[in-house]
C-alpha positions as CSV (number, residue, x, y, z in Angstrom):
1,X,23.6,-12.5,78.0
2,X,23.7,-9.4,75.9
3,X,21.0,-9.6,72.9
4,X,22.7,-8.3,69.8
5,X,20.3,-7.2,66.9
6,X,21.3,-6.8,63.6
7,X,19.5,-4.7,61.1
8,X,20.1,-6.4,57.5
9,X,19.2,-3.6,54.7
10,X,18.5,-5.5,51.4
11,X,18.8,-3.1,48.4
12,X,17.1,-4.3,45.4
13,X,19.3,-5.1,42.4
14,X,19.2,-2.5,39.7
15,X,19.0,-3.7,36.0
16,X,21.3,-1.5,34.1
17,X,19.8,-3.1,30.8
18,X,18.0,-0.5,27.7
19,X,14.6,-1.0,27.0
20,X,15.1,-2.1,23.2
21,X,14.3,0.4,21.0
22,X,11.9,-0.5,17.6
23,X,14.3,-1.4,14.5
24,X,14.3,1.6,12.2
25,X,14.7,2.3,8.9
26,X,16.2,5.5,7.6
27,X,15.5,6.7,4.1
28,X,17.6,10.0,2.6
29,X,15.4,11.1,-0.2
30,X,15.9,14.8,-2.3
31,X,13.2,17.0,-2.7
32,X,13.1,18.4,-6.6
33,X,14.1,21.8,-4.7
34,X,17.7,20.3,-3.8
35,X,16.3,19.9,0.3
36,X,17.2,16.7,1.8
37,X,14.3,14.5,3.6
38,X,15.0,12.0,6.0
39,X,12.6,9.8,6.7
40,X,13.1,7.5,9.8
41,X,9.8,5.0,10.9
42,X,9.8,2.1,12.7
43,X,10.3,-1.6,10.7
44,X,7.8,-3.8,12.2
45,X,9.4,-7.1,14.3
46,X,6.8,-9.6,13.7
47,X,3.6,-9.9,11.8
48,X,1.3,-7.0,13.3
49,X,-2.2,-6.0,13.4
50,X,-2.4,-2.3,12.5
51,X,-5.3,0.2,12.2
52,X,-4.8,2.4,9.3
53,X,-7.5,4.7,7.8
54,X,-10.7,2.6,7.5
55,X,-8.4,-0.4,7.7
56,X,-7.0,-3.4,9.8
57,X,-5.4,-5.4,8.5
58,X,-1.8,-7.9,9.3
59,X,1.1,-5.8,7.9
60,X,4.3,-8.7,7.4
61,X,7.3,-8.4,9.4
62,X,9.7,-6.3,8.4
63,X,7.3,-4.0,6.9
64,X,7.1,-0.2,7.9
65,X,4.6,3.2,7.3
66,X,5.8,5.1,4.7
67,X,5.9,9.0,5.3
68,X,2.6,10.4,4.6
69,X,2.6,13.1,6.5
70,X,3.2,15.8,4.1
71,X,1.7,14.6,1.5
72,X,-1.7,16.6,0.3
73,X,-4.8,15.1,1.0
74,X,-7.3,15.7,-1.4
75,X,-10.7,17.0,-0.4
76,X,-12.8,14.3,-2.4
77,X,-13.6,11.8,0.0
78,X,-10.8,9.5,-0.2
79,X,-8.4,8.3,1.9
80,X,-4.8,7.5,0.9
81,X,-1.9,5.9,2.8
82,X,1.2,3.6,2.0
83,X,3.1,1.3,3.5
84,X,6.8,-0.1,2.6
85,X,7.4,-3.6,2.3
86,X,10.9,-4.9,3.5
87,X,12.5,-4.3,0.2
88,X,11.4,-0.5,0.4
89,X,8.8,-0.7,-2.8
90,X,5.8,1.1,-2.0
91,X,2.4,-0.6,-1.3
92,X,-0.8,2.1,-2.5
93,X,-3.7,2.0,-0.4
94,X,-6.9,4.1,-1.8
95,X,-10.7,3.9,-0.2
96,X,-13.2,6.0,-0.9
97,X,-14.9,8.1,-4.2
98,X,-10.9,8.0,-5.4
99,X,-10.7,4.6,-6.0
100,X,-9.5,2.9,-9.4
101,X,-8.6,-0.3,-10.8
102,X,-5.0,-0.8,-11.4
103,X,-5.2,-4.1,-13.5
104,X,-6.6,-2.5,-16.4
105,X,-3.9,0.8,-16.0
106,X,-3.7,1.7,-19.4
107,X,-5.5,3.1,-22.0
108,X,-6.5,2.5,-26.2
109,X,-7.2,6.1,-27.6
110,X,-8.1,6.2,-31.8
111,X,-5.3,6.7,-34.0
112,X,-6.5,9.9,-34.4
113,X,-5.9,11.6,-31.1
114,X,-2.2,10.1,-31.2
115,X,-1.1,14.2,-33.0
116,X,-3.4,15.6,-30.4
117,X,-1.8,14.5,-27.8
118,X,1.8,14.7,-29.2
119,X,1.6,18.4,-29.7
120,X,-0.3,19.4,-26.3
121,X,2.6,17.4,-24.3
122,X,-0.2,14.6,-22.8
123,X,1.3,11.7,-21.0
124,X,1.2,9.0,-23.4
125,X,3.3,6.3,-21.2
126,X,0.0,4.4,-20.2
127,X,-1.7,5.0,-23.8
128,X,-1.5,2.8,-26.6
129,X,-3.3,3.9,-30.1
130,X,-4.9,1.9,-32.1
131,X,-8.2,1.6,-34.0
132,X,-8.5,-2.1,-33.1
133,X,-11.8,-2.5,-30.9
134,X,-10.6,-6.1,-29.6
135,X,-6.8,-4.7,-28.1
136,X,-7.8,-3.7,-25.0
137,X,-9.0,-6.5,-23.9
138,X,-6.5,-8.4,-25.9
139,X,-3.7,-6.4,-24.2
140,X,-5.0,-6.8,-20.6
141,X,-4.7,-10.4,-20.8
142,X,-1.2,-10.1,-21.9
143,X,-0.5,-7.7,-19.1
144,X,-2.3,-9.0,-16.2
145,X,-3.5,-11.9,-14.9
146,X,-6.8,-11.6,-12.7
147,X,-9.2,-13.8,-10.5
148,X,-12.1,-13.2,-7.9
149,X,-12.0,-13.6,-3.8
150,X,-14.1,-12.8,-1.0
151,X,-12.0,-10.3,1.0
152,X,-13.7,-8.2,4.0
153,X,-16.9,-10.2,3.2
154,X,-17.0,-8.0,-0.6
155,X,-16.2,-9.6,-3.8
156,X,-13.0,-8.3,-4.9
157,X,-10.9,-8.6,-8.2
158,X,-6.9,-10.0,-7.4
159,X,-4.8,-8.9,-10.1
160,X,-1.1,-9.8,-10.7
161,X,1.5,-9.5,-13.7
162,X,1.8,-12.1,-16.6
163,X,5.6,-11.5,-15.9
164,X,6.5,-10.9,-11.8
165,X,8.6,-8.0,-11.9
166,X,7.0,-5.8,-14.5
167,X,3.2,-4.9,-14.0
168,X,0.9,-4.7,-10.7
169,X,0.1,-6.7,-7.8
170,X,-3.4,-6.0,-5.6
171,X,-6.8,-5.9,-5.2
172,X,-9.9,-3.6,-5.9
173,X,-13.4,-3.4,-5.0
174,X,-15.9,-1.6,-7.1
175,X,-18.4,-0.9,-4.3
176,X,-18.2,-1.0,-0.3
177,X,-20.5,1.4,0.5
178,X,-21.6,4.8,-0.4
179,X,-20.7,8.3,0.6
180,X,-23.2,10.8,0.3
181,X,-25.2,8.6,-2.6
182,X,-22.0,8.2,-4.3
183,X,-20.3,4.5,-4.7
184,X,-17.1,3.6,-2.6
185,X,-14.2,1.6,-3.9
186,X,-10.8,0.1,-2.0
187,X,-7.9,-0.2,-4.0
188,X,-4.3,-2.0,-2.3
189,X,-1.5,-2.1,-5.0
190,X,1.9,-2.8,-5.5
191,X,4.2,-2.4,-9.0
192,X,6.9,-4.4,-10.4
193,X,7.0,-7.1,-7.2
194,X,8.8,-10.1,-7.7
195,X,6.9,-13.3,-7.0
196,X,7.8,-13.8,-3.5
197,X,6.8,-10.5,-2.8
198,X,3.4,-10.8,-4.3
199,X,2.3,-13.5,-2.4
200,X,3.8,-11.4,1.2
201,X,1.0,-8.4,-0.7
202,X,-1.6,-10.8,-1.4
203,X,-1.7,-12.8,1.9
204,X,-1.7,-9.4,4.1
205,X,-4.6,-8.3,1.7
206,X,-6.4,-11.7,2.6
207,X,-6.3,-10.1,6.5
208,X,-7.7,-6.6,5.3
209,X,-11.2,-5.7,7.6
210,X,-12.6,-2.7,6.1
211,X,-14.6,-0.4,8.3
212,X,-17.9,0.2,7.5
213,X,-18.5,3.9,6.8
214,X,-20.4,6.5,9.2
Protein backbone atom coordinates (compact mmCIF):
# COMPACT_ATOMS: atom_id res chain seq x y z
CA UNK A 1 0.00 0.00 0.00
CA UNK A 2 1.44 3.28 -1.10
CA UNK A 3 1.36 6.00 1.89
CA UNK A 4 0.22 9.30 0.34
CA UNK A 5 1.05 12.51 2.48
CA UNK A 6 -0.55 15.52 2.03
CA UNK A 7 0.94 18.82 3.09
CA UNK A 8 -2.16 21.19 3.99
CA UNK A 9 -0.81 24.97 4.05
CA UNK A 10 -3.29 27.15 6.15
CA UNK A 11 -2.85 30.91 5.29
CA UNK A 12 -4.25 33.10 7.87
CA UNK A 13 -7.14 35.29 6.87
CA UNK A 14 -6.25 38.83 6.25
CA UNK A 15 -8.61 41.59 7.70
CA UNK A 16 -8.81 44.17 4.94
CA UNK A 17 -10.78 46.50 7.65
CA UNK A 18 -9.08 50.51 8.60
CA UNK A 19 -8.15 51.10 11.92
CA UNK A 20 -10.87 53.91 12.65
CA UNK A 21 -9.48 57.06 12.62
CA UNK A 22 -10.37 59.76 15.76
CA UNK A 23 -13.51 62.05 14.63
CA UNK A 24 -12.25 65.44 13.69
CA UNK A 25 -13.30 68.66 13.61
CA UNK A 26 -12.06 71.17 11.13
CA UNK A 27 -12.24 74.92 11.81
CA UNK A 28 -11.42 77.58 8.76
CA UNK A 29 -10.60 80.71 10.68
CA UNK A 30 -9.00 84.24 8.95
CA UNK A 31 -6.17 85.78 10.32
CA UNK A 32 -6.66 89.80 10.53
CA UNK A 33 -3.77 89.68 7.77
CA UNK A 34 -6.25 87.95 5.13
CA UNK A 35 -4.14 84.24 5.74
CA UNK A 36 -6.42 81.42 6.18
CA UNK A 37 -5.94 78.91 9.35
CA UNK A 38 -7.24 75.62 9.44
CA UNK A 39 -7.45 74.11 12.47
CA UNK A 40 -8.14 70.32 12.49
CA UNK A 41 -8.01 68.38 16.26
CA UNK A 42 -9.45 65.48 17.24
CA UNK A 43 -13.38 65.56 18.88
CA UNK A 44 -13.16 63.38 21.84
CA UNK A 45 -15.68 59.88 21.54
CA UNK A 46 -16.56 59.41 25.00
CA UNK A 47 -15.95 61.10 28.31
CA UNK A 48 -11.97 61.24 28.75
CA UNK A 49 -9.52 61.81 31.26
CA UNK A 50 -6.94 64.27 29.96
CA UNK A 51 -3.78 65.83 31.38
CA UNK A 52 -3.51 69.37 30.51
CA UNK A 53 -1.08 71.84 32.05
CA UNK A 54 -1.24 71.36 35.84
CA UNK A 55 -4.60 69.70 35.24
CA UNK A 56 -6.74 66.40 34.98
CA UNK A 57 -9.54 66.52 34.68
CA UNK A 58 -12.87 64.56 32.61
CA UNK A 59 -13.25 66.62 29.34
CA UNK A 60 -17.23 65.59 27.96
CA UNK A 61 -17.69 63.75 24.87
CA UNK A 62 -17.67 65.46 21.97
CA UNK A 63 -15.37 68.01 23.28
CA UNK A 64 -11.94 68.79 21.56
CA UNK A 65 -8.32 71.05 22.28
CA UNK A 66 -8.54 74.16 20.84
CA UNK A 67 -5.34 75.31 18.94
CA UNK A 68 -2.99 76.81 21.25
CA UNK A 69 -0.11 76.28 19.73
CA UNK A 70 0.68 79.68 18.43
CA UNK A 71 -0.60 81.54 20.66
CA UNK A 72 2.09 83.66 23.01
CA UNK A 73 2.76 82.46 26.26
CA UNK A 74 3.42 85.09 28.56
CA UNK A 75 6.46 84.94 30.80
CA UNK A 76 4.61 85.53 34.16
CA UNK A 77 4.08 82.37 35.53
CA UNK A 78 0.84 81.29 34.21
CA UNK A 79 -0.42 78.82 32.29
CA UNK A 80 -3.08 79.12 29.74
CA UNK A 81 -5.00 76.54 27.53
CA UNK A 82 -8.55 76.14 26.08
CA UNK A 83 -10.63 73.61 25.16
CA UNK A 84 -13.94 73.55 22.73
CA UNK A 85 -16.97 72.23 23.89
CA UNK A 86 -19.25 70.40 21.18
CA UNK A 87 -20.87 73.52 20.09
CA UNK A 88 -17.39 75.17 19.32
CA UNK A 89 -17.57 78.02 22.27
CA UNK A 90 -14.41 78.23 23.95
CA UNK A 91 -13.78 77.07 27.49
CA UNK A 92 -10.64 79.46 29.29
CA UNK A 93 -8.45 77.71 31.48
CA UNK A 94 -5.88 80.13 33.61
CA UNK A 95 -3.46 78.77 36.68
CA UNK A 96 -0.91 80.48 38.03
CA UNK A 97 0.09 84.47 39.19
CA UNK A 98 -2.42 85.26 35.99
CA UNK A 99 -5.37 84.29 37.44
CA UNK A 100 -8.67 86.44 37.74
CA UNK A 101 -12.20 86.18 38.70
CA UNK A 102 -14.60 86.33 35.91
CA UNK A 103 -17.84 86.65 37.99
CA UNK A 104 -17.16 90.08 38.93
CA UNK A 105 -15.76 91.11 35.02
CA UNK A 106 -16.64 94.48 35.08
CA UNK A 107 -15.76 97.60 36.49
CA UNK A 108 -17.51 101.03 38.40
CA UNK A 109 -14.99 104.00 37.61
CA UNK A 110 -16.19 107.80 39.12
CA UNK A 111 -18.12 109.85 36.81
CA UNK A 112 -15.28 111.70 36.58
CA UNK A 113 -12.91 109.55 34.66
CA UNK A 114 -15.82 108.75 32.08
CA UNK A 115 -14.04 112.14 29.64
CA UNK A 116 -10.73 110.58 30.47
CA UNK A 117 -11.23 107.71 29.15
CA UNK A 118 -13.41 108.83 26.19
CA UNK A 119 -10.69 110.95 24.79
CA UNK A 120 -7.63 108.45 25.32
CA UNK A 121 -9.73 105.68 23.38
CA UNK A 122 -9.83 103.25 26.81
CA UNK A 123 -12.09 100.16 26.48
CA UNK A 124 -15.12 101.10 28.22
CA UNK A 125 -17.27 97.81 27.25
CA UNK A 126 -16.70 96.25 30.76
CA UNK A 127 -16.92 99.76 32.64
CA UNK A 128 -19.85 101.27 33.97
CA UNK A 129 -19.59 105.00 35.63
CA UNK A 130 -21.19 105.93 38.31
CA UNK A 131 -20.57 107.68 41.72
CA UNK A 132 -22.94 105.20 43.49
CA UNK A 133 -20.69 103.21 46.11
CA UNK A 134 -23.47 100.37 46.45
CA UNK A 135 -23.66 99.44 42.31
CA UNK A 136 -21.12 97.26 42.18
CA UNK A 137 -22.19 95.09 44.28
CA UNK A 138 -25.78 95.85 43.31
CA UNK A 139 -24.80 95.09 39.61
CA UNK A 140 -23.00 91.72 40.34
CA UNK A 141 -25.98 90.27 41.77
CA UNK A 142 -27.89 91.25 38.70
CA UNK A 143 -25.21 89.78 36.49
CA UNK A 144 -24.20 86.72 38.12
CA UNK A 145 -25.31 84.31 40.26
CA UNK A 146 -22.42 82.66 42.63
CA UNK A 147 -22.06 79.80 45.32
CA UNK A 148 -19.13 77.98 47.13
CA UNK A 149 -17.74 74.17 46.43
CA UNK A 150 -14.91 72.08 47.43
CA UNK A 151 -13.17 71.34 44.07
CA UNK A 152 -9.56 69.69 44.04
CA UNK A 153 -9.83 69.65 47.91
CA UNK A 154 -9.69 74.07 47.67
CA UNK A 155 -12.69 76.09 48.25
CA UNK A 156 -13.69 77.50 45.13
CA UNK A 157 -16.26 80.22 43.99
CA UNK A 158 -19.03 78.65 41.02
CA UNK A 159 -20.29 81.52 39.22
CA UNK A 160 -23.02 81.41 36.46
CA UNK A 161 -25.34 84.07 34.66
CA UNK A 162 -28.70 85.42 36.03
CA UNK A 163 -29.80 84.89 32.37
CA UNK A 164 -28.11 81.49 30.53
CA UNK A 165 -26.96 82.83 27.44
CA UNK A 166 -25.47 86.18 28.28
CA UNK A 167 -22.71 86.36 31.11
CA UNK A 168 -20.11 83.68 32.43
CA UNK A 169 -19.98 80.16 33.49
CA UNK A 170 -16.88 78.68 35.78
CA UNK A 171 -14.97 78.56 38.61
CA UNK A 172 -12.00 80.43 40.47
CA UNK A 173 -9.79 79.84 43.26
CA UNK A 174 -8.07 82.68 44.98
CA UNK A 175 -5.11 80.68 46.30
CA UNK A 176 -3.60 77.03 45.42
CA UNK A 177 -0.31 77.53 46.20
CA UNK A 178 2.43 79.89 45.80
CA UNK A 179 5.10 80.56 43.22
CA UNK A 180 8.17 82.10 44.36
CA UNK A 181 6.16 83.78 47.60
CA UNK A 182 3.55 84.95 45.33
CA UNK A 183 -0.21 83.56 45.60
CA UNK A 184 -1.58 81.06 42.89
CA UNK A 185 -5.05 81.18 41.48
CA UNK A 186 -7.11 78.64 38.86
CA UNK A 187 -9.61 80.18 36.78
CA UNK A 188 -11.97 77.67 34.15
CA UNK A 189 -14.56 79.82 32.24
CA UNK A 190 -16.94 79.83 29.71
CA UNK A 191 -19.28 82.95 28.16
CA UNK A 192 -22.67 83.17 26.96
CA UNK A 193 -23.50 79.13 27.59
CA UNK A 194 -26.80 78.08 27.43
CA UNK A 195 -28.08 76.10 30.40
CA UNK A 196 -27.39 72.76 29.22
CA UNK A 197 -24.11 73.73 28.45
CA UNK A 198 -23.35 75.04 31.86
CA UNK A 199 -24.09 72.21 33.66
CA UNK A 200 -21.72 69.89 30.77
CA UNK A 201 -18.87 73.05 32.15
CA UNK A 202 -19.67 72.71 35.67
CA UNK A 203 -19.78 68.85 36.10
CA UNK A 204 -16.26 68.47 34.13
CA UNK A 205 -15.01 71.26 36.53
CA UNK A 206 -16.35 69.03 39.49
CA UNK A 207 -13.56 66.30 37.96
CA UNK A 208 -10.70 68.96 37.85
CA UNK A 209 -7.35 67.53 40.14
CA UNK A 210 -4.96 70.32 40.23
CA UNK A 211 -1.33 69.40 40.51
CA UNK A 212 0.42 70.66 43.22
CA UNK A 213 3.28 72.90 42.26
CA UNK A 214 7.14 72.09 42.23
Amino acid sequence: MRLIFLSIIFFPFLSCERKQKPQMEVVVTQNPTGSIAVDERPVFTKDTVVDLPGVVMTVPMGWRRANDDTIPQPGDATWRFRLHNQNNKLIYFVRGLGGYDKSTDFYVVRLAKRDFYIIHGIDTANVVFSDDPHLFTTLKNKIQKTHSELISGYLAKVFEPVKFGIGYSGVYIDSIGDIAGNIATFTAYSENLDELEHLELLNAIRTIKLKPFR
